[in-house]
C-alpha positions as CSV (number, residue, x, y, z in Angstrom):
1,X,8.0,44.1,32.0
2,X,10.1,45.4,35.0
3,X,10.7,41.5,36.4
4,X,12.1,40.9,32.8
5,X,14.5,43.9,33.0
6,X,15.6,43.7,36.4
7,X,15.9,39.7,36.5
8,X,16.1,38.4,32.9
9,X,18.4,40.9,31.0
10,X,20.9,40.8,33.6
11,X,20.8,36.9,33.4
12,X,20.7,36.7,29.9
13,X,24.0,39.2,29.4
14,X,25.8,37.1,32.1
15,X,25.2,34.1,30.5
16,X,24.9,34.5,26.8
17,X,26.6,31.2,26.0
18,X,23.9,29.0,28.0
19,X,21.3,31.3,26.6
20,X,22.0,30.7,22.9
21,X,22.2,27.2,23.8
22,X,18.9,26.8,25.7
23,X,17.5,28.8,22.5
24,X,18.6,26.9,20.1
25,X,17.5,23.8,21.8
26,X,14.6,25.0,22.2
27,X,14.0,25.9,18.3
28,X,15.7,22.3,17.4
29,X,13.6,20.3,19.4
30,X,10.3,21.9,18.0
31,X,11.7,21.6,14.1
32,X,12.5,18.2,15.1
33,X,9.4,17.6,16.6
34,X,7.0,19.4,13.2
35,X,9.8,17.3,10.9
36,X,8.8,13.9,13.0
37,X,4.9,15.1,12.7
38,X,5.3,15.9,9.1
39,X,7.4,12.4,8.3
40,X,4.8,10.7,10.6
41,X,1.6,12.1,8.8
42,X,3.3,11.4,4.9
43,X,3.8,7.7,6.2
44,X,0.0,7.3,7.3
45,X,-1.4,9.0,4.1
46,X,0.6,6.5,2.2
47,X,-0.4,3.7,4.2
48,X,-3.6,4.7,4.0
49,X,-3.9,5.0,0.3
50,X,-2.2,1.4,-0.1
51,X,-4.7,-0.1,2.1
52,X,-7.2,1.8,0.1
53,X,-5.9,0.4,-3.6
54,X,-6.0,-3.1,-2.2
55,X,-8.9,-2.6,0.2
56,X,-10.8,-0.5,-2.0
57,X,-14.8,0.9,-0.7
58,X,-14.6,-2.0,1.4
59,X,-16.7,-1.9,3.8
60,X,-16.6,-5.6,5.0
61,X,-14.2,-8.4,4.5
62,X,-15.3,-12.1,4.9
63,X,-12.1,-14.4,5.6
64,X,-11.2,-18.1,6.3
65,X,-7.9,-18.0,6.7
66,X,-5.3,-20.2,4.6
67,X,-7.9,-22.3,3.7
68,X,-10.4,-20.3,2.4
69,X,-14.2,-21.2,1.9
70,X,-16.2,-22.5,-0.8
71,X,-17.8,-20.8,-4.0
72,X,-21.3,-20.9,-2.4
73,X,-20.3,-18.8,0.6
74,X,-19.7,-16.2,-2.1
75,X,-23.1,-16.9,-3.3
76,X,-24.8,-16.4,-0.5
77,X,-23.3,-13.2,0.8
78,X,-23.9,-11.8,-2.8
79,X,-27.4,-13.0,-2.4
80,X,-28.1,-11.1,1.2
81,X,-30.8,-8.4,0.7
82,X,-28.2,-6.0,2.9
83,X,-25.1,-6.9,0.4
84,X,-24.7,-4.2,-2.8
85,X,-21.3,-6.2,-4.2
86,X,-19.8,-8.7,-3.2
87,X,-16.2,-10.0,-5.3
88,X,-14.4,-12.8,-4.4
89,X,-10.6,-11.7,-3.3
90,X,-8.0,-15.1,-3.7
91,X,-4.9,-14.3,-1.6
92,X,-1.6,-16.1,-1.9
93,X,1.8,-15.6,-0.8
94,X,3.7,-17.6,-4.0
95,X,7.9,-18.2,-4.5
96,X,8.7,-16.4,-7.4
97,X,11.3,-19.1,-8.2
98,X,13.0,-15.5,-9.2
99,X,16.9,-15.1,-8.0
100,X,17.0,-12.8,-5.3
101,X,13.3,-12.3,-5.2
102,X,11.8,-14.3,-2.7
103,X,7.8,-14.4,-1.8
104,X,5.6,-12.4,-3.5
105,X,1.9,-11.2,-2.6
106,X,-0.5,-12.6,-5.2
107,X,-4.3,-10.9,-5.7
108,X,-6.2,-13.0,-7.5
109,X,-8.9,-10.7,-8.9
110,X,-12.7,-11.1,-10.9
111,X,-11.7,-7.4,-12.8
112,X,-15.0,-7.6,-14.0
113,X,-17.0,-7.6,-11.1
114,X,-14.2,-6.0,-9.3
115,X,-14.3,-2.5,-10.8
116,X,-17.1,-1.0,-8.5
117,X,-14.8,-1.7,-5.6
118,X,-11.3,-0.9,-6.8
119,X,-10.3,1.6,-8.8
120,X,-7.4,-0.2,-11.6
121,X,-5.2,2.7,-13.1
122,X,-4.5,0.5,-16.1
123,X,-3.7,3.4,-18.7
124,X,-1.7,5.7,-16.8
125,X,1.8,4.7,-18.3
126,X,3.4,5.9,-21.6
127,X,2.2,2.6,-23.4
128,X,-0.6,0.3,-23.9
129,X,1.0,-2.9,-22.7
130,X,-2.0,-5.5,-22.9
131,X,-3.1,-5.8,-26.5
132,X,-6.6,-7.5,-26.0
133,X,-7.9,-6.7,-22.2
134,X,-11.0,-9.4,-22.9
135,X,-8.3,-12.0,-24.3
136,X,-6.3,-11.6,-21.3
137,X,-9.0,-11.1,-18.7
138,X,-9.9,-14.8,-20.1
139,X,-7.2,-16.5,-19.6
140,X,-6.4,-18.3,-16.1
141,X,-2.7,-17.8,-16.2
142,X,-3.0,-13.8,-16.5
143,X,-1.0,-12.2,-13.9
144,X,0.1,-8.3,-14.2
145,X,2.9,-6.9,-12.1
146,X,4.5,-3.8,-11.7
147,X,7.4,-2.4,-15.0
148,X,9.9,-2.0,-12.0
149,X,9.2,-5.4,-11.1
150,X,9.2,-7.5,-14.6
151,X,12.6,-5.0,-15.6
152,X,14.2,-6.0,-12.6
153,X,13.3,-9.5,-13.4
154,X,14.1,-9.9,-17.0
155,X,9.7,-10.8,-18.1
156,X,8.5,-9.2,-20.7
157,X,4.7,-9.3,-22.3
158,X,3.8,-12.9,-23.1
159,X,6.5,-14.3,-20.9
160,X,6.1,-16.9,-18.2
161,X,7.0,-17.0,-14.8
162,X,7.3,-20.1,-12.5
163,X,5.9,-19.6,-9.3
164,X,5.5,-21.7,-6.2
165,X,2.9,-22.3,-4.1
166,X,1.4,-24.3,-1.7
167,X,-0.4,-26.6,-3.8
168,X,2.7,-26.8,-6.2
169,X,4.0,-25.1,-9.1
């Protein structure tokens, strides 16, 4: 206490301009630094719950690439004494033939067998937008996207959309 009154006070009241600066750089630099921490964790939760949505309980993921494998793969992981579920997972980066759009992610999805993996918040919105979930769950040109997305796009329930893929159109 007696080095801070005979060395510090006497600096400090010598000096006040270079004090309030060192001050308040020192208090901007740690709000900076808890902002940047706080940004930084927000950005990883959300990353983490996207991996999450498409991920699901994963706890393995088989891949072949571009290519893919065939259906008896599937069989045989499903059949491994070691495996509880296994659901195929078809992944395909389509033109959505959609001006100003570009590429889009597709998922094709088994929602049947799917459920015990991934969570699908289907009922969450203000309105019941698929009529008949078994007619549509049987049909091989099913494809749900986000409101944002088929707004921005002018689709609408029962509409079509052209996309582009490897294989064709």
């Amino acid at each position: 206490m007696i080095l801070l009154r005979l060395i510090s006070w006497p600096y400090f009241r010598k000096r006040v301009l270079r004090t309030a600066l060192t001050v308040a750089g020192i208090v901007l630099g740690v709000a900076v630094f808890v902002g940047m921490h706080t940004a930084n964790q927000s950005v990883l939760f959300a990353f983490s719950r996207t991996v999450d949505r498409i991920a699901g309980k994963t706890e393995l993921q088989v891949t072949a690439g571009e290519t893919g494998f065939d259906e008896d793969v599937l069989e045989k992981v499903q059949a491994a004494s070691s495996v509880n579920v296994a659901v195929p997972v078809i992944e395909a980066v389509a033109d959505t033939k959609l001006k100003g759009q570009g590429n889009l992610l597709v998922l094709g999805i088994d929602m049947t067998g799917d459920r015990s993996l991934r969570d699908y918040d289907l009922e969450s919105g203000e309105e019941a937008v698929i009529d008949d979930p078994l007619v549509f769950l049987a049909q091989p040109d099913s494809i749900i996207v986000s409101k944002e997305f088929a707004d921005r796009n002018g689709l609408s329930v029962g509409g079509r959309a052209t996309l582009g893929t490897i294989e064709g159109e």
